[in-house]
ZASELUM-68478 format. One record per residue (C-alpha): residue number from 1; x, y negated, z negated; chain. Coordinates in pm, 1 decimal, always signed. Each point is the difference from the previous one (the first is absolute). Example, Ala and Ser with C-alpha at 12.3 -4.5 7.8 and 13.67 -1.06 7.14 Angstrom:
# residues 2
+------+----------+----------+----------+------+
| guro |        X |        Y |        Z | logu |
+------+----------+----------+----------+------+
|    1 |  +1230.0 |   +450.0 |   -780.0 |    A |
|    2 |   +137.0 |   -344.0 |    +66.0 |    A |
+------+----------+----------+----------+------+
# end
This chain:
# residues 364
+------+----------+----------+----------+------+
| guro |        X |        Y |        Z | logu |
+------+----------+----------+----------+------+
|    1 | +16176.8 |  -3141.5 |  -5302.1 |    A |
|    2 |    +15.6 |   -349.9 |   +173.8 |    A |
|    3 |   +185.8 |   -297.7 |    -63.0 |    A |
|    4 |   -136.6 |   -296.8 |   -253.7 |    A |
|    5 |    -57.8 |   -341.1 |   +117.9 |    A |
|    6 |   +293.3 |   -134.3 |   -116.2 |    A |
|    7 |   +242.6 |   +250.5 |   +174.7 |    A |
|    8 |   -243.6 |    -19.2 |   +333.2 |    A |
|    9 |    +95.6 |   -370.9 |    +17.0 |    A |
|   10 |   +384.8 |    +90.6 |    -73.9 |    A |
|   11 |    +19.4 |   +222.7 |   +269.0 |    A |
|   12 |   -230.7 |   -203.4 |   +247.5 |    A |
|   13 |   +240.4 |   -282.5 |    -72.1 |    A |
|   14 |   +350.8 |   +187.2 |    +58.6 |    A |
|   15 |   -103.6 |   +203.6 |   +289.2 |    A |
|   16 |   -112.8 |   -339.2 |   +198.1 |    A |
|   17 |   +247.1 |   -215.9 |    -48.9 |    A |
|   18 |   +249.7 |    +17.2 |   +273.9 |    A |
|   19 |   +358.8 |   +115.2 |    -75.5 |    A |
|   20 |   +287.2 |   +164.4 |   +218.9 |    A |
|   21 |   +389.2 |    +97.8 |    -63.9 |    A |
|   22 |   +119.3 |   -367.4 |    -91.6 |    A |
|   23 |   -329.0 |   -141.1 |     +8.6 |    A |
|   24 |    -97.9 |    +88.7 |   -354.7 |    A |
|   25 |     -7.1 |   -344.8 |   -127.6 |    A |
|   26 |   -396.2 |     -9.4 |    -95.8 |    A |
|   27 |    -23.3 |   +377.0 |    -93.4 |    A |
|   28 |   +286.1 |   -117.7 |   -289.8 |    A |
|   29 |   -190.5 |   -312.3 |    -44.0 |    A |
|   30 |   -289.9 |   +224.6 |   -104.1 |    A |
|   31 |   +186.6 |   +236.6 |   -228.0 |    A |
|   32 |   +160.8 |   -244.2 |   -169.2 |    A |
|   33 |   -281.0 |   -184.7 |   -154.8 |    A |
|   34 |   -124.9 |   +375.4 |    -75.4 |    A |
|   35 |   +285.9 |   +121.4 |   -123.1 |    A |
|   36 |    +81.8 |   -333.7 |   -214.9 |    A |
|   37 |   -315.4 |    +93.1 |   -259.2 |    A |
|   38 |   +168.9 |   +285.9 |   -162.1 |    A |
|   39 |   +397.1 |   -128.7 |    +70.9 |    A |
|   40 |   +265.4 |    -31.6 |   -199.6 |    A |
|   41 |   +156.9 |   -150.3 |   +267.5 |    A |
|   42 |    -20.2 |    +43.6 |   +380.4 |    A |
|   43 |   +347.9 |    +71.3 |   +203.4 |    A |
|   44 |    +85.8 |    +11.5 |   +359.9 |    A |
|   45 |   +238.7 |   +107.9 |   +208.2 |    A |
|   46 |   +127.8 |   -265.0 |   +313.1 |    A |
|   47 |   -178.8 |   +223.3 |   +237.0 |    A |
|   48 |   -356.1 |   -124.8 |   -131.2 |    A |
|   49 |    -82.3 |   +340.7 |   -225.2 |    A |
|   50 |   -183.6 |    -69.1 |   -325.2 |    A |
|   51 |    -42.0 |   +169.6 |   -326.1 |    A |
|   52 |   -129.2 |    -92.7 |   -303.3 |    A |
|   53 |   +220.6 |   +134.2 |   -345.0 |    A |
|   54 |   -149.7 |   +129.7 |   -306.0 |    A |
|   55 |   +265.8 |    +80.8 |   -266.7 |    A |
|   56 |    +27.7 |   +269.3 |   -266.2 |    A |
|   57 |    +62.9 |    -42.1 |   -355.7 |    A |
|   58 |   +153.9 |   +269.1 |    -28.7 |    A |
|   59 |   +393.4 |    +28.8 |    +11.3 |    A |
|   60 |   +147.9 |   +180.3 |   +326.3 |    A |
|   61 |   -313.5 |     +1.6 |   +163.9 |    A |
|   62 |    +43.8 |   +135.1 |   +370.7 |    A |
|   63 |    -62.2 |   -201.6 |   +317.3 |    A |
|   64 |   -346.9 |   +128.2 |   +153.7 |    A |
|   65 |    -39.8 |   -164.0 |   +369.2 |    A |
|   66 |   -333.0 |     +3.8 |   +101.9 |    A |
|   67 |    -61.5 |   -120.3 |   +338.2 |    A |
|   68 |   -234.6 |    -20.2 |   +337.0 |    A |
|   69 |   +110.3 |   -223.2 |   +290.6 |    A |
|   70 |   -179.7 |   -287.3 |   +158.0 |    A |
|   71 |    +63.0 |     -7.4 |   +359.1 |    A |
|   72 |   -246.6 |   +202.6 |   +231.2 |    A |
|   73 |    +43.9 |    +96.7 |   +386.7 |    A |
|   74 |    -42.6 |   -289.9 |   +219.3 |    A |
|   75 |   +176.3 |   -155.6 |   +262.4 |    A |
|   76 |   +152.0 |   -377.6 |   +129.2 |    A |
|   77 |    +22.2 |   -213.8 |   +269.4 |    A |
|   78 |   +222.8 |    +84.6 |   +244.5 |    A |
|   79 |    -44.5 |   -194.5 |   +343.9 |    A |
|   80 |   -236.1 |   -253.8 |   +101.8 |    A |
|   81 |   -109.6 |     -4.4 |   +343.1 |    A |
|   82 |    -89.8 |   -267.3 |   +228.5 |    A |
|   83 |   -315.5 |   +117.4 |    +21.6 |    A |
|   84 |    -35.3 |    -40.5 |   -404.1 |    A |
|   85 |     +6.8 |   +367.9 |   -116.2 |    A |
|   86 |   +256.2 |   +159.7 |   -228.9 |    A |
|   87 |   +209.3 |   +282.1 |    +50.0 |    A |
|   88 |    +85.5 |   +158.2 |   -348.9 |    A |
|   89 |   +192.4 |   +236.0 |   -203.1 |    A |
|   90 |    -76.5 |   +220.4 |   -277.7 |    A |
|   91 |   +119.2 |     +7.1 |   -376.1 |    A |
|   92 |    -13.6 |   +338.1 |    -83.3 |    A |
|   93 |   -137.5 |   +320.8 |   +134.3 |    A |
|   94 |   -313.5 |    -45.9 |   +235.2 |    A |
|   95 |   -132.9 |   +246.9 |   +270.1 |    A |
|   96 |   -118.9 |   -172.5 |   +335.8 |    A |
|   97 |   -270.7 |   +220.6 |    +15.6 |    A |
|   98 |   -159.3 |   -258.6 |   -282.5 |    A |
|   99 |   +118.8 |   -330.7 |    +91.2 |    A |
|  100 |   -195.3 |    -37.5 |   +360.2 |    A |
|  101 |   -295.7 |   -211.4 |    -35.9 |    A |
|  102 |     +7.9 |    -73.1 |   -382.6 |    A |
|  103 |    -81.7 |   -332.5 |   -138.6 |    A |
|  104 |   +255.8 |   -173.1 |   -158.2 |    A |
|  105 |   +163.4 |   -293.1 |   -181.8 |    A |
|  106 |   +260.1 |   -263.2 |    +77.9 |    A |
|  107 |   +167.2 |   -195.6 |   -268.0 |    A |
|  108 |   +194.9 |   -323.3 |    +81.4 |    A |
|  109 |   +255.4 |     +2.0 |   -286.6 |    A |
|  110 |     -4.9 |   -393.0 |    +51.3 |    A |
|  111 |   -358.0 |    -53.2 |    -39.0 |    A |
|  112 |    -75.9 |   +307.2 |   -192.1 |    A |
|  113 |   -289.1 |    +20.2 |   +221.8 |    A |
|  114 |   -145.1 |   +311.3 |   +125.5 |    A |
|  115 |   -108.7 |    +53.1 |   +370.8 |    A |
|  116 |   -237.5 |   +266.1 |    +74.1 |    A |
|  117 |   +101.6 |   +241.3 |   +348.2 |    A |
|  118 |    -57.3 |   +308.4 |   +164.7 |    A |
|  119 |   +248.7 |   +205.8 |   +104.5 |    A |
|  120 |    -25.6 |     +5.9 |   +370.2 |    A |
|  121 |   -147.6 |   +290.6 |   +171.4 |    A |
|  122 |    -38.7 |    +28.7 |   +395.8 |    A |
|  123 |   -328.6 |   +208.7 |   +117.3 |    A |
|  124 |   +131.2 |   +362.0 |   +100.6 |    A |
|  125 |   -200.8 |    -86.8 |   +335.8 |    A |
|  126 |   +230.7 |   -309.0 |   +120.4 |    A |
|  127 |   +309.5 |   +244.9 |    -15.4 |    A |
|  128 |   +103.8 |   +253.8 |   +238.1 |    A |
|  129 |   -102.0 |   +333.6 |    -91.1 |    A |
|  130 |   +323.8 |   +125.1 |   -148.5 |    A |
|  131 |    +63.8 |   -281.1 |   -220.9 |    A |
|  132 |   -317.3 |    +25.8 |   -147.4 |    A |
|  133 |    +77.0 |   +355.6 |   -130.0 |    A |
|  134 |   +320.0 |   -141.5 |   -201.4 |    A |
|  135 |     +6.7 |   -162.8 |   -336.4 |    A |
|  136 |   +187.4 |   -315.7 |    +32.2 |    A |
|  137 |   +286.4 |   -102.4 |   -243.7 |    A |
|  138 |    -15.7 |   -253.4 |   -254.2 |    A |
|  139 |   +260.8 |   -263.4 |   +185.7 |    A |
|  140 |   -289.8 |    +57.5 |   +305.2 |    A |
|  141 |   -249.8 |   -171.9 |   -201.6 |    A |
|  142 |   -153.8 |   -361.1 |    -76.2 |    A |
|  143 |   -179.5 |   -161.3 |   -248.1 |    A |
|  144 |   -271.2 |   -267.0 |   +124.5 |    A |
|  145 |    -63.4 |   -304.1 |   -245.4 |    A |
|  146 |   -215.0 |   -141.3 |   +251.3 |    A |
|  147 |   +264.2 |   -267.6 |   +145.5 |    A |
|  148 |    +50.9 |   -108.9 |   +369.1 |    A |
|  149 |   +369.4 |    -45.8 |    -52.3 |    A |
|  150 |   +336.0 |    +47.0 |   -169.6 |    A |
|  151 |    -34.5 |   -360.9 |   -117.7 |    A |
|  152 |   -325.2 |     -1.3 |   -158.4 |    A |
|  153 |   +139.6 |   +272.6 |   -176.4 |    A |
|  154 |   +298.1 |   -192.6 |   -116.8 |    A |
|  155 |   -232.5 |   -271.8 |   -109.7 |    A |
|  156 |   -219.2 |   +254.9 |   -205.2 |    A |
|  157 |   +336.9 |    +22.2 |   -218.5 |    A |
|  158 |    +59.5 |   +336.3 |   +127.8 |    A |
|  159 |   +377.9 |    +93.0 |    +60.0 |    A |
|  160 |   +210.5 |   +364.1 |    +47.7 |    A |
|  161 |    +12.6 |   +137.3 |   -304.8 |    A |
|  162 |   -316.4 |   -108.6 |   -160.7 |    A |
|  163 |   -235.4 |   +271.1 |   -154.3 |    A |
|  164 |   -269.3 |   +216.1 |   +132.0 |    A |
|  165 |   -218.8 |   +219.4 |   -198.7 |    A |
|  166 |   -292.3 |   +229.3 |   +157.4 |    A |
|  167 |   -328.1 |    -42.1 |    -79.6 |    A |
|  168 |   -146.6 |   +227.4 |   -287.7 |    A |
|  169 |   -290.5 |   -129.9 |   -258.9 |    A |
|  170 |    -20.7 |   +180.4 |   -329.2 |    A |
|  171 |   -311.4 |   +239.9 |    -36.6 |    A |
|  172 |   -110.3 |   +252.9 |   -216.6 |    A |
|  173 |   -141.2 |   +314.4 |   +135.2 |    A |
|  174 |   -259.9 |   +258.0 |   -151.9 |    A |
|  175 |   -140.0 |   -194.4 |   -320.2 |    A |
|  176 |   +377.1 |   -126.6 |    -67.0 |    A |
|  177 |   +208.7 |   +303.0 |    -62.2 |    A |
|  178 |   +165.3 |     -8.9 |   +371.6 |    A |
|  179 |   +209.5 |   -401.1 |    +45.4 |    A |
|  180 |    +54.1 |    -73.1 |   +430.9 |    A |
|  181 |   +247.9 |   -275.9 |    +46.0 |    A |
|  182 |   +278.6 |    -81.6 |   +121.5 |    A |
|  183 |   +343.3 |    -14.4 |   -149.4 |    A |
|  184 |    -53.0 |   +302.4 |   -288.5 |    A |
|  185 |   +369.1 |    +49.7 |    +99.8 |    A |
|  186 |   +107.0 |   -145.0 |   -235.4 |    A |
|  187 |   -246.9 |   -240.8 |   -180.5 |    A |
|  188 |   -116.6 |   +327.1 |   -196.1 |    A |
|  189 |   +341.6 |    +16.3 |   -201.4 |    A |
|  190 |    -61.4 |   -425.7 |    -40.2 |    A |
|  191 |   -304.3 |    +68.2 |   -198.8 |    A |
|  192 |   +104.1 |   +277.4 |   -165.7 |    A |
|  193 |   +313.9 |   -190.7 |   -127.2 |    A |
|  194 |   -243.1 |   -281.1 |   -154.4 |    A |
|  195 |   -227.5 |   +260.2 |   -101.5 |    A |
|  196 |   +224.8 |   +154.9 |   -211.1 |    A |
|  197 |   +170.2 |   -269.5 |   -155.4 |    A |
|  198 |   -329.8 |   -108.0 |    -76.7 |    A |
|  199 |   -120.8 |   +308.9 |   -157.2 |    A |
|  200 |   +333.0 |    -38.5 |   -255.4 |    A |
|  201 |     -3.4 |   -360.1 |   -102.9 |    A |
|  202 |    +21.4 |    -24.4 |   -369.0 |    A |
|  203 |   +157.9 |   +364.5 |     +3.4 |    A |
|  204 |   +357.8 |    +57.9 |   -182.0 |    A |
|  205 |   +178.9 |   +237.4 |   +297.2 |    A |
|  206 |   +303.5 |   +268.0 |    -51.7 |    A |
|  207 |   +100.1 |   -172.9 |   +334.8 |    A |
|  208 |    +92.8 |   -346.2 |   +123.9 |    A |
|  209 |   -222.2 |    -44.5 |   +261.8 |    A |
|  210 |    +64.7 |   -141.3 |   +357.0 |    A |
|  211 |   -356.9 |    -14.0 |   +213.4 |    A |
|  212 |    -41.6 |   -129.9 |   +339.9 |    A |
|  213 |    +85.2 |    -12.2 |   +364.9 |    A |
|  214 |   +260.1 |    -39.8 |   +230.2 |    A |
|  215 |     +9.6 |   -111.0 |   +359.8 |    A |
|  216 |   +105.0 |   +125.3 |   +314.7 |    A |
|  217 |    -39.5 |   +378.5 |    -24.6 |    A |
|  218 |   -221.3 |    +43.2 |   +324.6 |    A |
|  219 |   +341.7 |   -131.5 |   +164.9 |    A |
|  220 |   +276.3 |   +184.2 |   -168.6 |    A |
|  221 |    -96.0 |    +51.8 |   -382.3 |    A |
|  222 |   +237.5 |   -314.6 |     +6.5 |    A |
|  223 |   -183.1 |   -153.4 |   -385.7 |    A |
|  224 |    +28.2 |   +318.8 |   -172.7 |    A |
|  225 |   +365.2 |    -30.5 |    +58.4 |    A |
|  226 |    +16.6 |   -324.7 |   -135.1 |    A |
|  227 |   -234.2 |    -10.9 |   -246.0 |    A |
|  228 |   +204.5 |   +361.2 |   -164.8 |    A |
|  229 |   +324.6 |   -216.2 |    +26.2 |    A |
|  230 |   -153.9 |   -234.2 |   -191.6 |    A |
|  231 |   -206.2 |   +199.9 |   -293.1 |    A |
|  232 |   +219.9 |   +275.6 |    -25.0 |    A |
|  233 |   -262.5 |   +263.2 |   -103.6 |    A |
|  234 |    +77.0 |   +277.8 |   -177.5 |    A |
|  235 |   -250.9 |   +159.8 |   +179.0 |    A |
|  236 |   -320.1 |    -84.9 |   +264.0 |    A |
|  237 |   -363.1 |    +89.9 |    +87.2 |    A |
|  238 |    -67.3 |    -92.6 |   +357.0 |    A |
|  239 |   -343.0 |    -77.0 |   +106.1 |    A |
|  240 |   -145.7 |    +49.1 |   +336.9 |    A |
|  241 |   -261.8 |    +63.6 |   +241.5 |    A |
|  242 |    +97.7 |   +347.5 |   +144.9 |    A |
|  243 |   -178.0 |   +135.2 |   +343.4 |    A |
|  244 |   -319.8 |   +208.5 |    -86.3 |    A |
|  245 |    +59.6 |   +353.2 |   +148.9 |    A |
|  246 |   -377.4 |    +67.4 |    -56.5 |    A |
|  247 |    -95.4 |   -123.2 |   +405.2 |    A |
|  248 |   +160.5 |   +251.5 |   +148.1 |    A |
|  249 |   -208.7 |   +312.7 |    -27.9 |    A |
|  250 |   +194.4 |   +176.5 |   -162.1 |    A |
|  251 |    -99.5 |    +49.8 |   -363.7 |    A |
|  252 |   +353.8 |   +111.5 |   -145.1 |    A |
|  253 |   +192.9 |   -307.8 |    +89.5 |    A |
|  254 |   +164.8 |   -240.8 |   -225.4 |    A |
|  255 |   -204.5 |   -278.2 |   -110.0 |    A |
|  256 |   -365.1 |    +27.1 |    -85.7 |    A |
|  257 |   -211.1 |   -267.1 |    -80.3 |    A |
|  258 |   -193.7 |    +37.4 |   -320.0 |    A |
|  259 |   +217.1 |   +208.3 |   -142.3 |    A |
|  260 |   +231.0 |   -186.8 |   -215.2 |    A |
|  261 |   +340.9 |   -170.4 |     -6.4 |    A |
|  262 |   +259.8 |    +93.1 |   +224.5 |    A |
|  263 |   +317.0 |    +94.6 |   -134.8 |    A |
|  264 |   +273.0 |     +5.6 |   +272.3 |    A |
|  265 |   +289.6 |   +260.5 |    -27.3 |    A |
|  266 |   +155.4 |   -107.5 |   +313.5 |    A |
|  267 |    +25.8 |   -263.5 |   +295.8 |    A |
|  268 |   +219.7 |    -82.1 |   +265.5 |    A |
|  269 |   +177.0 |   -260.3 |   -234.4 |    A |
|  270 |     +5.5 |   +171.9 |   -318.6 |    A |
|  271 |     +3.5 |   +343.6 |   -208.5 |    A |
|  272 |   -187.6 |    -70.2 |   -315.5 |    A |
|  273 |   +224.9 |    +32.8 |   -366.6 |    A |
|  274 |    -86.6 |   +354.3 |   -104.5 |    A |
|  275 |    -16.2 |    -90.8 |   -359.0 |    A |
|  276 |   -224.7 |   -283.5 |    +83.7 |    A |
|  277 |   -239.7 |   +221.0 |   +240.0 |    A |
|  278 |    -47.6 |   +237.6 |   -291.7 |    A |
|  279 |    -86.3 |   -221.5 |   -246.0 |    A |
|  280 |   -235.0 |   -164.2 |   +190.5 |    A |
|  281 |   -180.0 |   +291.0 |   +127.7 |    A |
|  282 |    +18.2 |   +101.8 |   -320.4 |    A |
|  283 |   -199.2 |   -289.7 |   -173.6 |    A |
|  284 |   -265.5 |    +34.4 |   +232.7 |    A |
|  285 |    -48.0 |   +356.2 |    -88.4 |    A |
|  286 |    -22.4 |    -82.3 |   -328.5 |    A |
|  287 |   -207.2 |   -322.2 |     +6.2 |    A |
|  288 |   -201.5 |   +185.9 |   +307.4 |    A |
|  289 |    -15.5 |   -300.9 |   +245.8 |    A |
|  290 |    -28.7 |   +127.0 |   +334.7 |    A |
|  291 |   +299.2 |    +15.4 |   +227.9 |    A |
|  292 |   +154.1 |   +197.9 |   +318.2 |    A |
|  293 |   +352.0 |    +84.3 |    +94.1 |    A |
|  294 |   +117.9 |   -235.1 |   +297.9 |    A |
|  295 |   +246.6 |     -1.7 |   +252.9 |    A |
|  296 |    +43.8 |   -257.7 |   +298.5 |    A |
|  297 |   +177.9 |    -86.7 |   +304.2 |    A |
|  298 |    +19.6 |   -304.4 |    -47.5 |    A |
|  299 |   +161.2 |   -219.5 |   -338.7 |    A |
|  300 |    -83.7 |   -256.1 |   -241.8 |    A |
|  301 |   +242.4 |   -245.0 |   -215.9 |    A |
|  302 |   +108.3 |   +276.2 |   -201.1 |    A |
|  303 |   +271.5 |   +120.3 |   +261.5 |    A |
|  304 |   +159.6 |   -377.6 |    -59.8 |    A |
|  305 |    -45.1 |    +37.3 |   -433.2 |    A |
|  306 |    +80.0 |   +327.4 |    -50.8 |    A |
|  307 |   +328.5 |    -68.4 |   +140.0 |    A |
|  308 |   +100.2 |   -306.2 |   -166.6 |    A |
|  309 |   +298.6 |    -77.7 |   -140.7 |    A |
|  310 |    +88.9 |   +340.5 |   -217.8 |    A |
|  311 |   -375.0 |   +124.9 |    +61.6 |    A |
|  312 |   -354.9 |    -40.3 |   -102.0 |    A |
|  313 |   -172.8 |   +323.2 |    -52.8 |    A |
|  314 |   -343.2 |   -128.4 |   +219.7 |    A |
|  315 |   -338.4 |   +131.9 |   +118.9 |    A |
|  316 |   -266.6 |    -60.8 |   +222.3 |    A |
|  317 |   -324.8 |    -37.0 |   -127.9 |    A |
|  318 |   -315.5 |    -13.3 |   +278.6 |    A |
|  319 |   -348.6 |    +15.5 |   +112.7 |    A |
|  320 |    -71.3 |   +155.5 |   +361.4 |    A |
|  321 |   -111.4 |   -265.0 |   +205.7 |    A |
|  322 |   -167.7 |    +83.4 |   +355.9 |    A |
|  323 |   +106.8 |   -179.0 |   +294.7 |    A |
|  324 |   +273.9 |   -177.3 |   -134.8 |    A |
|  325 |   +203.4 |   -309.8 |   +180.2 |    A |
|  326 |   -342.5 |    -55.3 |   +178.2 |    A |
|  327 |   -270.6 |   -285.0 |    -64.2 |    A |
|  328 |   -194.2 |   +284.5 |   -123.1 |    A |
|  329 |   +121.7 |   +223.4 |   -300.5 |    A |
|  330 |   -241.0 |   +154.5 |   -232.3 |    A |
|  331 |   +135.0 |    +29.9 |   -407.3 |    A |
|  332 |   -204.6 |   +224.0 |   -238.9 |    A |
|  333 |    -35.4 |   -179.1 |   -321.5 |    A |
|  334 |    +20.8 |   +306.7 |   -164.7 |    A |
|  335 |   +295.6 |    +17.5 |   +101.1 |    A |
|  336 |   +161.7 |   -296.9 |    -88.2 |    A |
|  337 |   -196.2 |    +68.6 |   -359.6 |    A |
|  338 |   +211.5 |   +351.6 |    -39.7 |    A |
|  339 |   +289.1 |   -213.7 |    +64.3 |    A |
|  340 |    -58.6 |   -267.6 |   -242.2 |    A |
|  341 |    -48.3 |   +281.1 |   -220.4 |    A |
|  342 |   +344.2 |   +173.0 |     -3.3 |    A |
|  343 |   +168.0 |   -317.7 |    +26.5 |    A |
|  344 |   -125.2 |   -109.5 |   -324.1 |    A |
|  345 |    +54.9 |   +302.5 |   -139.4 |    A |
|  346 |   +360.0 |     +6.6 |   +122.2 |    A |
|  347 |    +38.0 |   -383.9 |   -116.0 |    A |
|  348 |    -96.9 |    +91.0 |   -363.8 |    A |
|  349 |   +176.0 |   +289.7 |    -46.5 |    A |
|  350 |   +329.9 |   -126.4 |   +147.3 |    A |
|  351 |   +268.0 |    -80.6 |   -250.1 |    A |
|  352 |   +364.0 |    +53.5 |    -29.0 |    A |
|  353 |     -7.8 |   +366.8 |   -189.6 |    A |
|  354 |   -222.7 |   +102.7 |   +259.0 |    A |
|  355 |   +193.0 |   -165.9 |   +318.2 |    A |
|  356 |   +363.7 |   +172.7 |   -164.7 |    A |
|  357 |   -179.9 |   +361.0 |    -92.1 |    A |
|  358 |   -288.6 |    +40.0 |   +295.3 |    A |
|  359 |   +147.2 |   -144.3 |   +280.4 |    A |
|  360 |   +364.7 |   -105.0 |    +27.8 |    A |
|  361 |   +120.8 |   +342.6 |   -187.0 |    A |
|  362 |    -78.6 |   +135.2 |   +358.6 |    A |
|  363 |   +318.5 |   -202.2 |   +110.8 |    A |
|  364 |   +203.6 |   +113.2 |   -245.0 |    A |
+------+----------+----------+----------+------+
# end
C-alpha cells in the first residue's frame, strides 16, 4: 500500500514548507486554498488557526472538530554576533543530541527570504579532552549563514526573532510505503484534515463539520485553546504524529508502525472521554481497520479542547512516527491509510442520536 501521486505531492508540499509556533503563515496559506474547494466557508480564530465548515442539514446536528496543527519544531534567532553567527532558541521540544551539525534554514520575516546554515560544530580534537566527552546545550550553539559579521547579517534582513527551520527533503523509502521528511509532527494531521474533507464533499453529514488546523501547539497547545473558544465543539478528533515505539527493541511497546491507527487512552494533558474511547474502538472492530491502544508522555491539542468551556468529550487520533522533532522522521503510509479509514468511518456515522446515546450517556 503506497501513496498516489496526488497525495505524494500533498505531503511533499506540507512537509517542506517551513513553519514554526507563530510562524505558520504559509502552512495556512496552503490549507486554505485546499481547504476552500470543498468549504462552506473557512473561519479563523485571531491566533492564525484555520478550518474549513461543512454544515448539516439536519436539525441539532452536533459540533464535530476535526483538527491537526501546523506548526512543527524549529527554532529563532536569538543573538547575532559580531562575528555574524546566530545564537538561537527553540520552539518546542528538541534534544541537543540532534541539533549539532544539522543544516538548516533562516527566514528574514522582512524579506521572506531564506538563508541556508549549519549549525556550528567545533572538531572534538580542538577541545580539551573533557569537554569533548560532554554534549553541549542548545544556548552553546551557533548557526553559520556564511557571514563575516553582525552587519552583513543585518543587511541580509535577518533580525532576533526571525525563523529557522532544519533541513529535511521529503523522500520515500522502500518502493513508497515508508515517507522520510521532516516536520511529520504535525503536517500528517494537515493532510489528513484536507484529505478528509475531501473524501466528503458533496456528502449530507449527521454533523456540522469543523476541519483544519490550529497554530502554536509545539509551544503551549496555545490554538487549540483558541480555536475551541471559538467553535465550541460538541466534541473533537485530534490528529497527530505520535512517537513510533517500534525503534526501541522491544517488540511490546506502544506504537508500531504498520500496524494501524493509534488510538490514545491517555497523555500527560488529557484522559480520553470513556464513552468516546469505546465507540471508537468499537467502530474499528466492526469496520476492521487496523488500530492499537496508545498511551503517551507527552500531549496533543486535545488537553486545551477537551476542557473548554463546559467540556468537549475529545480524542487523539495518530500514526507512530520514528524519530520525531528531528529533520528525519519516517511515517508509514499504511498508517496514515488506517487512519483515514476510521476517521471516515467515524465522520459518517456521527450524528446527534448517536453523539446523545454512544458517547455523552457516559457523562450522565
Amino acid at each position: 500500500m503506497v501513496p498516489n501521486a496526488t497525495q505524494l505531492e500533498r505531503f511533499r508540499a506540507l512537509t517542506q514548507i517551513p513553519g514554526i509556533a507563530a510562524h505558520e503563515m504559509r502552512v495556512r496559506e496552503y490549507m486554505k486554498k485546499e481547504l476552500a474547494k470543498h468549504a462552506d466557508e473557512l473561519v479563523f480564530d485571531k491566533l492564525g488557526s484555520v478550518f474549513a465548515v461543512k454544515k448539516s442539514k439536519k436539525p441539532g446536528a452536533p459540533k464535530l472538530m476535526m483538527s491537526g496543527h501546523m506548526d512543527e519544531v524549529g527554532f529563532v534567532v536569538k543573538q547575532i554576533t559580531p562575528k555574524g553567527l546566530i545564537k538561537f532558541f527553540p520552539l518546542g521540544r528538541t534534544w541537543e543530541h540532534v541539533v549539532m551539525a544539522q543544516r538548516v534554514m533562516v527566514y528574514s520575516s522582512l524579506s521572506g527570504q531564506g538563508f541556508p546554515g549549519a549549525v556550528a560544530s567545533i572538531p572534538p580534537h580542538l577541545l580539551p579532552e573533557d569537554a569533548a566527552k560532554k554534549l553541549l546545550s542548545i544556548d552553546q550553539m551557533l548557526i553559520d549563514i556564511g557571514a563575516a559579521s553582525r552587519e552583513e547579517v543585518l543587511e541580509a534582513g535577518i533580525r532576533p526573532g526571525d525563523m529557522i527551520v532544519v533541513d529535511g527533503p521529503f523522500v520515500p523509502l522502500f518502493g513508497g510505503k515508508k515517507l522520510l521528511s521532516k516536520a511529520w509532527d504535525n503536517r500528517f494531521g494537515c493532510a489528513m484534515a484536507m484529505d478528509v474533507l475531501e473524501s466528503v464533499a458533496g456528502e449530507d453529514l449527521g454533523v456540522d463539520l469543523y476541519i483544519g488546523a490550529t497554530v502554536q501547539e509545539e509551544s503551549g497547545l496555545r490554538g487549540a485553546k483558541t480555536s475551541a473558544f471559538m467553535i465550541e465543539p460538541d466534541l473533537s478528533l485530534v490528529f497527530e504524529s505520535s512517537a513510533a515505539g517500534d525503534n526501541t527493541g522491544d517488540a511490546e511497546e506502544m506504537g508500531q508502525q504498520g500496524k494501524g491507527v493509534l488510538m490514545r487512552f491517555v497523555d500527560r494533558t488529557s484522559i480520553t472521554h470513556r464513552g468516546l474511547f469505546m465507540y471508537a474502538t468499537g467502530l474499528c472492530e466492526k469496520k476492521r481497520i487496523p488500530f492499537q491502544y496508545f498511551m503517551a508522555l507527552g500531549g496533543t491539542d486535545a488537553g486545551e479542547i477537551h476542557t473548554s468551556r463546559a467540556g468537549c468529550p475529545s480524542m487523539t487520533v495518530g500514526v507512530p512516527s520514528r524519530y520525531i522533532h528531528t529533520n528525519s522522521s519516517i511515517m508509514d503510509y499504511r498508517d496514515y491509510a488506517a487512519a483515514k479509514d476510521f476517521s471516515l468511518a467515524f465522520l459518517r456515522s456521527m450524528d446527534r442520536e448517536v453523539f446523545e446515546r454512544d458517547i455523552l450517556s457516559y457523562s450522565r
